[in-house]
Backbone as CSV, one residue per row, in Angstrom:
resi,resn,N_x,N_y,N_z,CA_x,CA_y,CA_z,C_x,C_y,C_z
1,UNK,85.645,120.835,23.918,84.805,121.215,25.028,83.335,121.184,24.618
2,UNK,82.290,120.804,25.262,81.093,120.633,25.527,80.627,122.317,25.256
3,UNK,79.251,122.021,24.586,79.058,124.282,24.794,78.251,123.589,25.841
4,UNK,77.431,123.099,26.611,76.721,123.251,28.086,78.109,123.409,29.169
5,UNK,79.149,122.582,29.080,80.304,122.905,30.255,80.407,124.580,30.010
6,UNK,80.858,124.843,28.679,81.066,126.523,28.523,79.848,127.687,29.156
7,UNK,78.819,127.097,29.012,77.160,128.038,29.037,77.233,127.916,31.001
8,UNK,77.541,126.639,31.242,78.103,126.616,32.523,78.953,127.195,33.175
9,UNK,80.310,127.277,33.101,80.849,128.068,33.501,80.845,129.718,33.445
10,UNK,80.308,129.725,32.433,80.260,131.354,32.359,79.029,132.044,33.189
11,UNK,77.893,130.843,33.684,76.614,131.571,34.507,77.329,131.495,36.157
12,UNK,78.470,130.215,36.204,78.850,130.649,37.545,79.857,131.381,37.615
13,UNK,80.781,131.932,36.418,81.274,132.789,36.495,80.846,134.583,37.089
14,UNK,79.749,134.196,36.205,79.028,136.100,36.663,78.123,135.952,37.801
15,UNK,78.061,134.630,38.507,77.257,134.810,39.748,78.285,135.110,41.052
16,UNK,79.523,134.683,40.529,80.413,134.788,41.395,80.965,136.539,41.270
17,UNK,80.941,136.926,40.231,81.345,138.688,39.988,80.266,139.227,40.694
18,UNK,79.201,138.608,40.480,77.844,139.772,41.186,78.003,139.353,42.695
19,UNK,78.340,138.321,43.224,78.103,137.862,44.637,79.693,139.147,45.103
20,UNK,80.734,139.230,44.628,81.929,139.833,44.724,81.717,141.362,44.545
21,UNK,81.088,141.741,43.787,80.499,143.386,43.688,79.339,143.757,44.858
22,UNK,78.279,142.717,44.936,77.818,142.313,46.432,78.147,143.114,46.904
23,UNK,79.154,142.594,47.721,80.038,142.291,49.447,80.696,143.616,49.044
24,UNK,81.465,144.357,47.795,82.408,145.606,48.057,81.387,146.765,47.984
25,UNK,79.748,146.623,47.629,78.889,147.478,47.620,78.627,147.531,48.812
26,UNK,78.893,146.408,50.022,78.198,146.832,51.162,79.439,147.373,52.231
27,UNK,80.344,146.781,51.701,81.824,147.572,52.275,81.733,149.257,52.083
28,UNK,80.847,149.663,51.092,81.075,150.869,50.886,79.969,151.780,51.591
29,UNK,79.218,151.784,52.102,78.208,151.745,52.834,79.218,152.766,54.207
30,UNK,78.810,153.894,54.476,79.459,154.907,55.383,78.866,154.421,56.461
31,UNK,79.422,154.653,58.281,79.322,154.187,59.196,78.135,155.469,59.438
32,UNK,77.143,155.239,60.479,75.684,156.139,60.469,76.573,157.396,61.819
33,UNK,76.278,158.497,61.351,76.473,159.468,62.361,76.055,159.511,64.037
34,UNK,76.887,159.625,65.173,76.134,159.545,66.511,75.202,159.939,66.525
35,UNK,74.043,159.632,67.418,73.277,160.542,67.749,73.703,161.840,68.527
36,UNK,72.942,162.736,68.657,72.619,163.968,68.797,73.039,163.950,70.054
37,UNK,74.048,165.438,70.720,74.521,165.579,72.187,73.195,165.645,72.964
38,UNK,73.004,165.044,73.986,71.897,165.238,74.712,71.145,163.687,74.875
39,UNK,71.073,163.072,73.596,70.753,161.792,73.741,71.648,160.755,74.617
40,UNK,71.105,159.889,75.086,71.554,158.876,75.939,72.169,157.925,75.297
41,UNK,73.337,156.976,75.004,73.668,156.147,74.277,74.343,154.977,75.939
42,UNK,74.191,153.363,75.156,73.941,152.602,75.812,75.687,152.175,76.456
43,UNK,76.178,152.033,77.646,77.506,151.918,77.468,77.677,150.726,78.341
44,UNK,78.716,150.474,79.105,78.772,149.061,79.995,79.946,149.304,80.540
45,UNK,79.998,150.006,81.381,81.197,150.476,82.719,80.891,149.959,83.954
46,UNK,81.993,149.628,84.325,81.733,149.524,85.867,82.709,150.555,86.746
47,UNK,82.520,151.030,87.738,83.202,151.736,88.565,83.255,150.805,89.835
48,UNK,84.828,151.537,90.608,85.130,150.906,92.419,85.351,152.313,92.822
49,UNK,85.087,152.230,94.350,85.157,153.170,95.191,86.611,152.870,95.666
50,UNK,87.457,153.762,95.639,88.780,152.407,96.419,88.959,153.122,97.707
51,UNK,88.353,153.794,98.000,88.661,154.062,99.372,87.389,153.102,100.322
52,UNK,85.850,153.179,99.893,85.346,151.443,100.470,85.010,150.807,99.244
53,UNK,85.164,150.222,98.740,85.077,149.207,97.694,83.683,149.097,96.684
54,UNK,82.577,150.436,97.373,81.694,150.307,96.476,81.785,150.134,95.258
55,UNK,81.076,149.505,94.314,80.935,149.585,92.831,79.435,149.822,92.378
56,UNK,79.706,150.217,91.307,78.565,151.031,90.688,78.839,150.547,89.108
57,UNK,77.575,150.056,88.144,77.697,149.872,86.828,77.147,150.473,86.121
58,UNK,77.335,151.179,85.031,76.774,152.384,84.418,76.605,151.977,83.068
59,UNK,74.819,151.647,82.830,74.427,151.068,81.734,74.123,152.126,80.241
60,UNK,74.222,153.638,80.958,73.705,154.268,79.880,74.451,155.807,80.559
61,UNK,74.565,156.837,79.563,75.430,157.771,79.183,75.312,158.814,78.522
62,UNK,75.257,160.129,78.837,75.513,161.315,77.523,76.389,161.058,76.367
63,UNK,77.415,160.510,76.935,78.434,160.296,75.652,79.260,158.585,75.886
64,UNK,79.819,158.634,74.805,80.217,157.119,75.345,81.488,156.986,76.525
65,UNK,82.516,157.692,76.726,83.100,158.036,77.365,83.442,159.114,78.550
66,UNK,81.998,158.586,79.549,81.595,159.550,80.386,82.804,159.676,81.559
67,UNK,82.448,160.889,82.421,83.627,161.098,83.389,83.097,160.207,84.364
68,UNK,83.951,159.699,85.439,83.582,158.924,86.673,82.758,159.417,87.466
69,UNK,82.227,158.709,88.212,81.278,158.999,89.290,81.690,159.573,90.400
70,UNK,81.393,160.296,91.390,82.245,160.409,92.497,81.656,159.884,94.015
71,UNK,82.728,159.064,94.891,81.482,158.222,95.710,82.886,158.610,96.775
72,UNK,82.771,158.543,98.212,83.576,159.439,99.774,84.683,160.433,99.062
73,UNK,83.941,161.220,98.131,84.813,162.372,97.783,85.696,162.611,97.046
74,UNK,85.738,161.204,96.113,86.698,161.209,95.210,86.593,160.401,93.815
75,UNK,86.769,160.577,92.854,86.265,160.033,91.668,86.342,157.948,91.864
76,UNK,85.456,157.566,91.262,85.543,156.236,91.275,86.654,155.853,90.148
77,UNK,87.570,154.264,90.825,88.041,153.828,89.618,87.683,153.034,88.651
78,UNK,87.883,152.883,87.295,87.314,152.554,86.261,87.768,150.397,86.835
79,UNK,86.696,149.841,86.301,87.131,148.482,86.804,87.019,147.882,85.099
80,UNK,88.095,147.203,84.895,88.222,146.133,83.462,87.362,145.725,83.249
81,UNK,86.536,145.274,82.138,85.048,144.859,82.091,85.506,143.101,82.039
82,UNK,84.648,142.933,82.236,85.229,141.398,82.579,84.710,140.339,80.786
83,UNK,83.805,140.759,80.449,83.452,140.430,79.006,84.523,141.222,77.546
C-alpha cells in the first residue's frame, strides 16, 4: 500500500466520524418549551356551521387546540384541512 492512499483514507475517515457526531449532536438538541399561557400561537382550522353552512378559519389561538366557535347556537364542526 501507498502511505498517501493510507494518509488518505484516514483524513476521510475522521471527516466522516466528525460529519456522524455532527448530525447525533444535533439530534440531541431538546425540543424549545411552548410559549407562555396567554400568548397567541399560530394554528390553521377551519370550522362549518352545519345547521347553515357558514365557515369560519381560525388562523391564530390561545392554545393549539382551541374549543369551537359557536355560530345559530351551537358549536361549529371541525372541517379536515385540506393541506
Amino acid at each position: 500500500m501507498n502511505p498517501v492512499n493510507v494518509v488518505i483514507a484516514v483524513v476521510v475517515a475522521v471527516l466522516i466520524l466528525r460529519i456522524g457526531l455532527a448530525m447525533l449532536r444535533g439530534l440531541a438538541i431538546p425540543v424549545p418549551e411552548p410559549p407562555p399561557a396567554g400568548e397567541l400561537r399560530k394554528v390553521k382550522i377551519a370550522y362549518r356551521c352545519s345547521i347553515c353552512g357558514a365557515e369560519v378559519r381560525m388562523t391564530i389561538a390561545p392554545d393549539e387546540d382551541p374549543q369551537a366557535p359557536r355560530h345559530c347556537l351551537e358549536d361549529m364542526d371541525l372541517v379536515a384541512p385540506i393541506e
